[in-house]
Each structure stands twice: as structure tokens, then as C-alpha cells.
C-alpha positions in Angstrom: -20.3 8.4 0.2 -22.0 5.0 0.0 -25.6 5.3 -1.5 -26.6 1.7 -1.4 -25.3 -1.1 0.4 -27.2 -4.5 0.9 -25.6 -7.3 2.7 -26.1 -10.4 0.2 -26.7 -12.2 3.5 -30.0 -10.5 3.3 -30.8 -10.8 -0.1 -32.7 -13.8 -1.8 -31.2 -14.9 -5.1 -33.4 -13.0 -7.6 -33.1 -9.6 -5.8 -29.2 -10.0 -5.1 -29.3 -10.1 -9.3 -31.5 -6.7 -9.2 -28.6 -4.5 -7.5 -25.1 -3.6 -7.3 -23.3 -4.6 -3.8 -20.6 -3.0 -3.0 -18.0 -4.1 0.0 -18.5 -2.0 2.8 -15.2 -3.2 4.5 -14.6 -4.9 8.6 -15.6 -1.9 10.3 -11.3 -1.1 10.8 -9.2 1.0 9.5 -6.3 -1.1 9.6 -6.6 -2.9 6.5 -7.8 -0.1 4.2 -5.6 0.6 1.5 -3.8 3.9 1.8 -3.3 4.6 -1.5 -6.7 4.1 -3.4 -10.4 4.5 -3.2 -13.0 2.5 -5.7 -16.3 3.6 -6.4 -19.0 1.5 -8.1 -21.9 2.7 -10.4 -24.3 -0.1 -11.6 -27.8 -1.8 -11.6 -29.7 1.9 -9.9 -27.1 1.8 -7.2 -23.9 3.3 -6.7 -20.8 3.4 -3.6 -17.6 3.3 -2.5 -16.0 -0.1 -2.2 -13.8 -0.5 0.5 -10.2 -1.3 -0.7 -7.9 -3.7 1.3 -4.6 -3.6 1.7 -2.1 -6.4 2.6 1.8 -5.3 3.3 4.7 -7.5 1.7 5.8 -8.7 4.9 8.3 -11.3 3.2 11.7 -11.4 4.7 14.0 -11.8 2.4 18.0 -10.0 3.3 19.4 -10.8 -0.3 16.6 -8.9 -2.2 17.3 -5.1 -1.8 13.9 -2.8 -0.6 11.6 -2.4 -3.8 13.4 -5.5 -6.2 10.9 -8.5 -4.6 7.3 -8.6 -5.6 5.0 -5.7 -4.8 5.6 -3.3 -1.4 1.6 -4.1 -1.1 -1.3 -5.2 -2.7 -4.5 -3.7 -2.6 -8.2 -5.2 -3.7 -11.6 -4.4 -3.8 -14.3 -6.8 -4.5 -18.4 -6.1 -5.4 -20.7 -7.8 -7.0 -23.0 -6.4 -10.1 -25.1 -7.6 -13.1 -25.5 -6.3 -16.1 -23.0 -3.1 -16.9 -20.9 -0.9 -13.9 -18.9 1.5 -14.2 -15.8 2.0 -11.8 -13.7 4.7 -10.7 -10.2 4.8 -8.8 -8.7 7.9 -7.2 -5.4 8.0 -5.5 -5.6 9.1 -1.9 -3.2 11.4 -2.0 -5.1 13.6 -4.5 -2.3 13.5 -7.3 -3.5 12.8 -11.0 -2.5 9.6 -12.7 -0.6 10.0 -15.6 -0.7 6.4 -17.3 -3.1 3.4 -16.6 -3.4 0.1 -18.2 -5.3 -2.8 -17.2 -5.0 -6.4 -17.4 -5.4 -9.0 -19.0 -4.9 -7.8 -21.8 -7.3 -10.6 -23.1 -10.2 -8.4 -21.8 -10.2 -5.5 -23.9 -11.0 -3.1 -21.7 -9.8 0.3 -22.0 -9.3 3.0 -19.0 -9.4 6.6 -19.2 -7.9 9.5 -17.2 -10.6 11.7 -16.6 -9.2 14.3 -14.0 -8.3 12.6 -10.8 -9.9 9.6 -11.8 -9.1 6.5 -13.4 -12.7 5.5 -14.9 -13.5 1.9 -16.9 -16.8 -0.1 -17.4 -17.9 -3.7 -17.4 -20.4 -5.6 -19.1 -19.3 -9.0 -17.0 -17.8 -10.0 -14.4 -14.2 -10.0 -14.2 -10.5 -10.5 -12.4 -8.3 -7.2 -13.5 -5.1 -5.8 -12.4 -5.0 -1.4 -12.6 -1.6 -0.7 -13.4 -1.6 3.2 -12.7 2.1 5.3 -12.8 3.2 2.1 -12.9 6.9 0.9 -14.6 7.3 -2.3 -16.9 8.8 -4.6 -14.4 7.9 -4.9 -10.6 4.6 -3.0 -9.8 4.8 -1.7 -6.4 1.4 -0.8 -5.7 -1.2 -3.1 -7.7 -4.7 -2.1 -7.5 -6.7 -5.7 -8.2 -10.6 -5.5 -9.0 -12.8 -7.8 -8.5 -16.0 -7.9 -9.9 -18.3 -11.1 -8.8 -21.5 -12.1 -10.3 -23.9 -12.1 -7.7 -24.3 -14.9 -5.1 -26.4 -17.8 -5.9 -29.1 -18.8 -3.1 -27.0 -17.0 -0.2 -28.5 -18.3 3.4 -30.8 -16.7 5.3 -30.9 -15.5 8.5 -33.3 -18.4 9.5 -31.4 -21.5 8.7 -27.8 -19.6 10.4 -25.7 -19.9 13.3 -24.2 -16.5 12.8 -20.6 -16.3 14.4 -21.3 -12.8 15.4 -24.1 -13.6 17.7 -23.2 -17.0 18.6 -19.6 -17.3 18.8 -18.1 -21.0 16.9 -20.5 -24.1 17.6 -19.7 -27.2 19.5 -17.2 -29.8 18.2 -19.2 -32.6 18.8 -22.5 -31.0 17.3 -24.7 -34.1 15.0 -26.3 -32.3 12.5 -24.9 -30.0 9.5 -25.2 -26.2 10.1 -24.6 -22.9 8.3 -21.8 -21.3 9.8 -22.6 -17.3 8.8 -20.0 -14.6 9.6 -21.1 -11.2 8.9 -18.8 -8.3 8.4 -16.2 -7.8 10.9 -13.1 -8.9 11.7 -13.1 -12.6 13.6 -10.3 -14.1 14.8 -11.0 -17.6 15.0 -7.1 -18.3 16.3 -6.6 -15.8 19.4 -10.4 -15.2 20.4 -11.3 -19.2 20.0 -7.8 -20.8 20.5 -8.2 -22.6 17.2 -4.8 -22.7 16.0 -4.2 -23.2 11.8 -3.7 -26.4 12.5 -5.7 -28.5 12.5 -8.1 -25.4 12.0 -12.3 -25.4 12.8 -13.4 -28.9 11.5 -16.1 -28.9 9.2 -18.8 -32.1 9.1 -20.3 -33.4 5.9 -23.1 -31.3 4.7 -21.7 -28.2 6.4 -22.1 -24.9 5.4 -19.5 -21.6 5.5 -20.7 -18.2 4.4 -18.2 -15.0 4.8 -20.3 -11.9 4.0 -19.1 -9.0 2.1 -16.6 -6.9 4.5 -15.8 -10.6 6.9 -12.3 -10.9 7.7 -11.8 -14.1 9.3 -8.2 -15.1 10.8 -8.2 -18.5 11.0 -8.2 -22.1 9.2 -10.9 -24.8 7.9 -10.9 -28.8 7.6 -12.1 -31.9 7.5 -11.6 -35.6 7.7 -10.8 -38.2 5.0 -14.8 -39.3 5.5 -16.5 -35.9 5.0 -18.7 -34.8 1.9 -20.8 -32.3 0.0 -19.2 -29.0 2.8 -19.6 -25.6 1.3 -17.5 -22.6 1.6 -18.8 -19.4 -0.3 -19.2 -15.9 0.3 -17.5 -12.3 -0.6 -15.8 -12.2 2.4 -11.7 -12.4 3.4 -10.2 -15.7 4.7 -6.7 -14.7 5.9 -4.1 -16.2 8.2 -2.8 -12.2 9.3 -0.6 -12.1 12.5 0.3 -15.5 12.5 3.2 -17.1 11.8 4.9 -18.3 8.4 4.8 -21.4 8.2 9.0 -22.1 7.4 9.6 -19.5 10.2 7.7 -21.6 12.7 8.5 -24.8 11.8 12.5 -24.0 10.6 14.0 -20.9 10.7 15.2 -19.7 7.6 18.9 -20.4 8.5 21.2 -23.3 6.8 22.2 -24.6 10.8 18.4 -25.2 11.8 18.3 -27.9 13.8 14.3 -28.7 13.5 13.8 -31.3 10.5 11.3 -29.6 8.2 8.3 -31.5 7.3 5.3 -30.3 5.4 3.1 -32.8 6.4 3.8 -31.8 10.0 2.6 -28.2 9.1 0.2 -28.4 6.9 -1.2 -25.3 8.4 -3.5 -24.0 5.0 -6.1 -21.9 5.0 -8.9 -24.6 3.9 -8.2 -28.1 3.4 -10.6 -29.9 2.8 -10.4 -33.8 2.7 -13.3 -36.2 1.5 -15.1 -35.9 -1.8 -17.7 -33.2 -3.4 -17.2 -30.1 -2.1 -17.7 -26.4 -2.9 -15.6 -23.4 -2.5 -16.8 -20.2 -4.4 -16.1 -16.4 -4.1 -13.9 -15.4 -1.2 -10.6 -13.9 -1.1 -7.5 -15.6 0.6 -4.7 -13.2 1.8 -1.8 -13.7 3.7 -2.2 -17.5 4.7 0.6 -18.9 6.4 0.9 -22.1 3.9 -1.4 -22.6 1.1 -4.3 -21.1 0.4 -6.5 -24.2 -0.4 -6.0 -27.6 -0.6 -9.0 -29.6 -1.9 -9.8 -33.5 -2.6 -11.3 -35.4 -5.3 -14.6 -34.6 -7.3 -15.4 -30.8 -6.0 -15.7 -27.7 -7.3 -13.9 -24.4 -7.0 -15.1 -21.1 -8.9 -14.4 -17.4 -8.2 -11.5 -17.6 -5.7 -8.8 -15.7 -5.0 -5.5 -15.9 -3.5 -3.0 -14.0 -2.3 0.4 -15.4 -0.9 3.9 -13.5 0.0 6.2 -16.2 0.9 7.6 -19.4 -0.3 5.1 -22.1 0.4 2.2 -20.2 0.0 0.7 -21.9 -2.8 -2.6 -21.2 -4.7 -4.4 -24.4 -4.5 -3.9 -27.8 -4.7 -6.1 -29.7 -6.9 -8.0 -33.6 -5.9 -8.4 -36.0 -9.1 -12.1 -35.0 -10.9 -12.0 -31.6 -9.3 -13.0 -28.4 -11.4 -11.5 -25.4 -11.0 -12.7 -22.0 -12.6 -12.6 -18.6 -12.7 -10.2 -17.9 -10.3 -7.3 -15.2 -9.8 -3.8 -16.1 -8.0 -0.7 -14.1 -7.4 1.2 -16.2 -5.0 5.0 -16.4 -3.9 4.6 -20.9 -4.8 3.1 -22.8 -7.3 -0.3 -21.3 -8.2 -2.2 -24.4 -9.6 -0.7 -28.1 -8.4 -1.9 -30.7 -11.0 -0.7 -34.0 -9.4 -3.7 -35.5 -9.9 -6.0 -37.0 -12.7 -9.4 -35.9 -14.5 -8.4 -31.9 -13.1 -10.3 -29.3 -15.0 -9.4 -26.1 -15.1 -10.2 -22.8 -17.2 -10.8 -19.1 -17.2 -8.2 -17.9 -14.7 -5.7 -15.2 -13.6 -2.3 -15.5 -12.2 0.2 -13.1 -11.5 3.3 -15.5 -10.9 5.7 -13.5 -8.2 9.1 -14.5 -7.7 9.2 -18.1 -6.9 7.4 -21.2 -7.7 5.3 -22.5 -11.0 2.0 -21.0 -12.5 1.7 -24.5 -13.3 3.6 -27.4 -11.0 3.2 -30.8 -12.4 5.4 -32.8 -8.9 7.4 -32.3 -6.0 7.5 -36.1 -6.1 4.1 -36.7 -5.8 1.2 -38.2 -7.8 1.3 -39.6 -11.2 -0.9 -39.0 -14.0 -3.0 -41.6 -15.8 -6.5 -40.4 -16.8 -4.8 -36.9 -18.2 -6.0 -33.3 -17.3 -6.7 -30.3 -19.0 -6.1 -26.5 -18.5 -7.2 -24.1 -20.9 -8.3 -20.4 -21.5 -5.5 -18.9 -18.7 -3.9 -15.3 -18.4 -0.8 -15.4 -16.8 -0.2 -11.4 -16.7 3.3 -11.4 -14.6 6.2 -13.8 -14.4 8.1 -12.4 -12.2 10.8 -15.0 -12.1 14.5 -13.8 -12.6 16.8 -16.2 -10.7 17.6 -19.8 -11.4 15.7 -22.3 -8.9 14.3 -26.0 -9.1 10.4 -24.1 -9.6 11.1 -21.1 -11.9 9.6 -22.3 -15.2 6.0 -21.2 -15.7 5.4 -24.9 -16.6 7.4 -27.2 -13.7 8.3 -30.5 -12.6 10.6 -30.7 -10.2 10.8 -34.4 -9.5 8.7 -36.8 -10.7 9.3 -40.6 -9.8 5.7 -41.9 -11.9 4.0 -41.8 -14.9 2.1 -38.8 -16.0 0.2 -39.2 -19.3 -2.4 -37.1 -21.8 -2.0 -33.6 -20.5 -3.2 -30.6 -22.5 -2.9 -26.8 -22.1 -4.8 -24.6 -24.6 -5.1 -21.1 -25.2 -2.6 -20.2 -22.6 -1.4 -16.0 -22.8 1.7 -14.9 -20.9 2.2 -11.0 -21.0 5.3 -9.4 -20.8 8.5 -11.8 -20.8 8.9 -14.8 -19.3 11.6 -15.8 -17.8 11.7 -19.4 -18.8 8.6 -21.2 -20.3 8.9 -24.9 -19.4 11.1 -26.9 -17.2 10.2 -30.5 -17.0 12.5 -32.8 -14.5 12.0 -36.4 -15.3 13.5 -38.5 -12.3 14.0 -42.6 -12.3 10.7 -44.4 -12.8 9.0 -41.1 -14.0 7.6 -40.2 -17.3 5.7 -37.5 -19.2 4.4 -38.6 -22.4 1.1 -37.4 -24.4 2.0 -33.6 -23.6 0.2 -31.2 -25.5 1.2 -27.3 -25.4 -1.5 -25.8 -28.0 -2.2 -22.1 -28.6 0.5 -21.3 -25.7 1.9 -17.5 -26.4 4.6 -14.9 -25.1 4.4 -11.5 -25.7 7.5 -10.7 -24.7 11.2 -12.7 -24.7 12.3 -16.1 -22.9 14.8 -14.5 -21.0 16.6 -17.6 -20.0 15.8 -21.0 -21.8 13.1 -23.8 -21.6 14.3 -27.4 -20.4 13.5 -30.7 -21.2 15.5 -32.9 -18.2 15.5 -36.9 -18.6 16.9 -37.7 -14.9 16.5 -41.3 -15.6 12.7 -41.1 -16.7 11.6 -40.3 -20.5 9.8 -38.3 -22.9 7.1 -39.2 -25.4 4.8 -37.5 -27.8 5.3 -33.6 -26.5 3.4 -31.8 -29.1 3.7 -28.0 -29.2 1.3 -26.3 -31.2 0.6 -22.8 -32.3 3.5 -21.7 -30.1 4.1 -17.6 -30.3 7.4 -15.6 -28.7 7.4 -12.0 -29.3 4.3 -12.6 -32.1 6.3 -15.3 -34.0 5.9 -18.7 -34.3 8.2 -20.7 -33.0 10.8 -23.8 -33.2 13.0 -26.3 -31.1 15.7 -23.4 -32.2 14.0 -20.0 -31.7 12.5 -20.9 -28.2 15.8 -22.3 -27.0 15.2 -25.3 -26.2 17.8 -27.5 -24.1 17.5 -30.9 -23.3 19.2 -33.2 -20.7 19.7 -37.1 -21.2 17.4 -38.9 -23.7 14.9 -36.5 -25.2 12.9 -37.2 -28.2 12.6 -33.9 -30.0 9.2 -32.1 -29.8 6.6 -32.7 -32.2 6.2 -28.6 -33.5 2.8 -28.0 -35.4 1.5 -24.5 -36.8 
């Protein structure tokens, strides 16, 4: 039984710090998890928090039932300050017999009290609750996400509220706040606003998805537009519609439609210009990425879930910032093609394809440098070769890339392979620095340095652990193709 519930869309800045705010879900039952229930204690106020649940609806013929990624995952999302304490039952009234909770970076500890599954939090935080669950592929992941509160969330006032309102004109002059409340608001079949090219944001504009907002459909903008804001604890999904590869090419060697990702482009924000803003929602089930976002902007608190290949996590404009984040995606998580990136304090589960980290597909070159530091990579879930299985990746890259560093970076579990770097003709990746990077577990196939007519220069690894040892060329089996300079290995 829910106790207290207040919309944040309500609630001014300083009061949405005073109380707990639990999710109270779209209204439907249809997207409630079937397996588990949440409840929140925290800040005088205590509730349930409604648990979604999106079905692996990947379709893959070579991967037999229960052997590719998760049969579902399930997320609840609330936000608190100060200390809460959370609770997980399974529906089905059974007793969980083992629990653990990631990343292991966070220290927290679970217990089994009865039918529960109880834990508390002093901040907020991006966890995976492993409960009955085995070593290798989780089937039913239970993901918690606990938000700081919302900072200066619109009021009523200064809203065009979807709910009321329906979308606003095309052709309006003047910024607006664009406010959906909870429900579920399909922007594709009840406006006719297909993914592509998605409800166009203006410069200045404002989005706002309330806690318990499901909204089906797509944002953008043009090359020109600046300063738009997307925010909120509410769901941006792309459910129902079509995968992108399936619409575009079916998944069959003798298609006859030339693939083209710029044709498609069908992502669940992208947002072109300079200076913008996305913080706090959730992104499930998009039909290509999740986010795509241009130079000098800032994105804090997302998260994104993907199930097939080409759903990527975000792809990142040169000066941008990127914190905070979770992503357990079916492509490339984090695409760093371009220069002055920032990024720190983030999650990913990496499922069966693509990089946690993709330097190119043949795009972009480096000169400026970029950093990424203070990252949990809890799953690698890779296990077949493939162009993109290396948690570090370059497929192709035809341009310089220059004074990269990654710091503090923890990978639990095995990995299937570490780094795989493909340096192409006119390509290069020099000033490469690997510091604090460890494994918990085994490289389970080998790392790869591959000169394909471009070079290597200055790769430092230092403070490199596999399996709690420090490392060399040697023990991390490393193989090298063409011209490679050896490594610079440091303590």
C-alpha cells in the first residue's frame, strides 16, 4: 500500500528534497513486472514503487531459449534524500535463497529477512539485485534506481501539459515546456509522429516526463537549435515499433534493401545543435539508439535499456559531459568519436554484442583527447568472436585519435576480451592511457592490438589487475597484428 506519493511535477525544489517519491507506475498493468515488488522507506514517507518490466523480444534463431541476454528486465526508479531503506519480494511468494548486489564498488550488503530481500542507501545509486540468480546469464535482473531529487521541476503554470493539451503546433515561435504526466502516451499511433524524424524540439525548449510517464515516441532537433532540456523520472521508450534492421533490412543475407543508417536514424532523442540537457529518465526498448547528442551539453542520470543490435547507449558530441548514468544495451554503450568528452561515474552491463567503450565505426578522429574515468562495468556478456566484442573497440578507424585516458575502470566477473583496437590506413591511436583498469575474473579469449595500415604510439597501461594480479604483455595475452610498438607497462 502506497502511503505517500507526490508528483515531483508538483513539488518546488526545496520540498521535493524534504520527501521520498516513489513511482507510482502508467496507470496499466501491462508493463508491471511479474516477478517483483519494491517498497521504499525514507525521508517520513514510505510506498511501493512500481516495477517495470520490458520482455527480451530479440530474435535471434542461432541462440537457443535462455543462452542470449536476460528473458526480461525489470526496474524501479524513486527518488530520496538522505537514507531509504528498500525491500524486494518475489511475487510469487517464494523466499529467496541468495542475493548479491552490484557494483560491487558500492559496498552494499543485502539481507534475507523472511520473504524479503531488504538493503539501505545513504546516496543515490544505479544497482543491479541479483536474487537466485547463477554466475553467468541472469534471467530476471531486478535494476534500482535511486535518483536524487529533481532540481527546479516546472510548475503547473509555465506548462503545456500533454495530457490536457495534446502535442503543440509545429510552427509555434516561442519556447515551451512540454509536461507529460503519468500515463502512457503514444506520441507515434495517437499523433502520427513516426521515430523518424520524431516531435522537433526548438531552442530553449523544455521536456518534462513525470514519475510513472511512458511515452512511445522520438525527440529532435535541427543543426541550429540550443540550450533544449529533457529531464524528468519518467520512461522514454520506442515499445511496439519496429527494430530498426527489421524495418529497414530484414535480417536475411539475400535482402535486397541497401542498409543505411543514416536513412534510419530512428533514436530515441537526437538532439542536434549545441548546449543541451538531458537528465533522469529511463530509455527502454528504442528501436535504434537511445540518445544521440551534439557538442557542449550535458547528460546526468540516464538510463538505457536496448535488446538488439544497433541499440546503442549514447553517442557523445565533442565538449559534452556525461555522468552518472547506467546502460545495459545489445551495441556499443558509450561512442567516443569525438573530442574534449567527459565522462565518469557510470554503470554498464555489456550484453552480448557491441563495446562498453567504441572508439570508430569509421568515424571521427581524435585530437583534443577525452577522458573516462570512475566506471563499473558489472557484465560482459560477450562469448563469440565479432568486429565489436572487446570491452575497449575500434573497429575501423581511417584518422588520427590522440591523448585518450581511462582511469579507475572495474570489470566484474570475466571478460571475454579486454581491448581490441583496429587501426585502418590513414588511422592512428597514439597517447593511450589504460590506468587503474581491473578484471576480477579471466580474459577468456585475448586482447588485440591490429595495425591495418595505421599505427600505434605511446599506449601506456598502468595498474592493470586480471584475477587480482598485476599484469604483463604476456599474462594478459596480448596479440598484435602488423607494426605494434609494445605497450609501455607501469605498476
Amino acid at each position: 500500500m502506497i502511503r505517500i506519493i507526490l508528483p515531483i511535477f508538483l513539488l518546488s525544489a526545496s520540498l521535493a528534497c524534504a520527501q521520498l517519491i516513489v513511482d507510482p507506475g502508467p496507470g496499466v498493468e501491462s508493463l508491471r513486472s511479474k516477478i517483483y515488488q519494491v517498497s521504499v522507506k525514507g525521508n517520513g514517507g514510505e510506498g511501493d514503487s512500481y516495477v517495470y518490466q520490458s520482455d527480451n523480444n530479440a530474435d535471434f534463431k542461432m541462440f537457443p531459449p535462455g543462452t542470449f541476454m536476460a528473458t526480461a528486465n525489470h526496474w524501479t526508479s524513486f527518488c530520496f534524500d538522505g537514507t531509504a531503506t528498500v525491500r524486494i519480494r518475489k511475487l510469487d511468494g517464494s523466499s529467496p535463497r541468495s542475493v548479491r548486489i552490484r557494483p560491487a564498488s558500492a559496498g552494499i550488503q543485502a539481507e534475507i529477512i523472511g520473504h524479503e530481500v531488504v538493503f539501505k542507501l545513504d546516496r543515490p545509486r544505479q544497482l543491479s539485485v541479483e536474487i537466485d540468480a547463477p554466475d553467468e546469464l541472469i534471467p530476471q535482473p531486478l535494476l534500482i534506481f535511486a535518483n536524487p531529487p529533481e532540481k527546479n521541476p516546472p510548475s503547473p503554470a509555465e506548462s503545456w501539459n500533454y495530457a490536457e493539451k495534446g502535442l503543440p503546433s509545429a510552427d509555434r515561435k516561442k519556447p515551451l515546456v512540454l509536461h507529460f504526466p503519468r500515463g502512457v502516451h503514444n506520441l507515434v499511433r495517437t499523433e502520427g509522429v513516426p521515430l523518424n524524424p520524431g516531435f522537433r524540439l526548438r531552442s530553449g525548449d523544455k521536456v518534462h516526463l513525470a514519475h510513472g510517464a511512458y511515452v512511445i515516441g522520438a525527440f529532435r532537433s535541427t543543426s541550429d537549435a540550443r540550450n533544449i532540456r529533457i529531464s524528468g523520472r519518467g520512461t522514454l521508450s520506442a515499445l511496439g515499433e519496429p527494430f530498426v534492421k527489421t524495418k529497414y533490412r530484414p535480417l536475411k543475407p539475400d535482402a535486397d534493401i541497401e542498409f543505411s543508417y543514416s536513412r534510419c536514424g530512428e533514436h530515441l532523442v537526437q538532439l542536434q545543435g549545441r548546449d543541451h540537457h538531458v537528465e533522469g529518465i529511463v530509455f527502454t526498448d528504442p528501436a535504434h539508439f537511445c540518445i544521440n547528442i551534439s557538442d557542449a551539453s550535458r547528460v546526468e542520470n540516464i538510463k538505457c535499456f536496448g535488446w538488439h543490435y544497433s541499440t546503442d547507449g549514447i553517442g557523445i558530441g565533442s565538449d559534452t559531459v556525461l555522468r552518472d548514468s547506467f546502460f545495459k544495451c545489445n551495441d556499443d554503450s558509450i561512442k567516443l568519436y569525438n573530442d574534449g568528452i567527459d565522462v565518469a561515474n557510470c554503470v554498464i552491463w555489456q550484453q552480448f554484442n557491441g563495446a562498453a567503450f567504441q572508439f570508430s565505426w569509421g568515424h571521427g578522429g581524435v585530437k583534443k583527447g577525452f577522458t573516462v574515468r570512475d566506471i563499473d562495468i558489472i557484465h560482459d556478456e560477450h562469448r563469440r568472436d565479432a568486429n565489436n566484442r572487446g570491452l575497449f573497440s575500434c573497429v575501423k578507424l581511417e584518422k588520427p585519435m590522440r591523448g585518450m585516458l581511462f582511469e579507475n575502470i572495474r570489470v566484474e566477473g570475466d571478460s571475454f576480451r579486454l581491448i581490441d583496437l583496429r587501426v585502418h590506413q590513414g588511422g592512428s591511436i597514439s597517447d593511450l592511457t589504460l590506468r587503474n583498469v581491473s578484471v576480477q575474473g579471466r580474459i577468456l579469449d585475448a586482447n588485440y592490438l591490429r595495425a591495418r595500415g595505421g599505427s600505434f604510439g605511446n599506449l601506456v597501461i598502468q595498474g592493470l589487475r586480471i584475477g587480482g594480479t598485476s599484469v604483463t604483455a604476456e599474462s594478459m595475452k596480448l596479440v598484435t597484428e602488423g607494426e605494434v610498438p609494445p605497450p609501455n607497462f607501469k605498476p
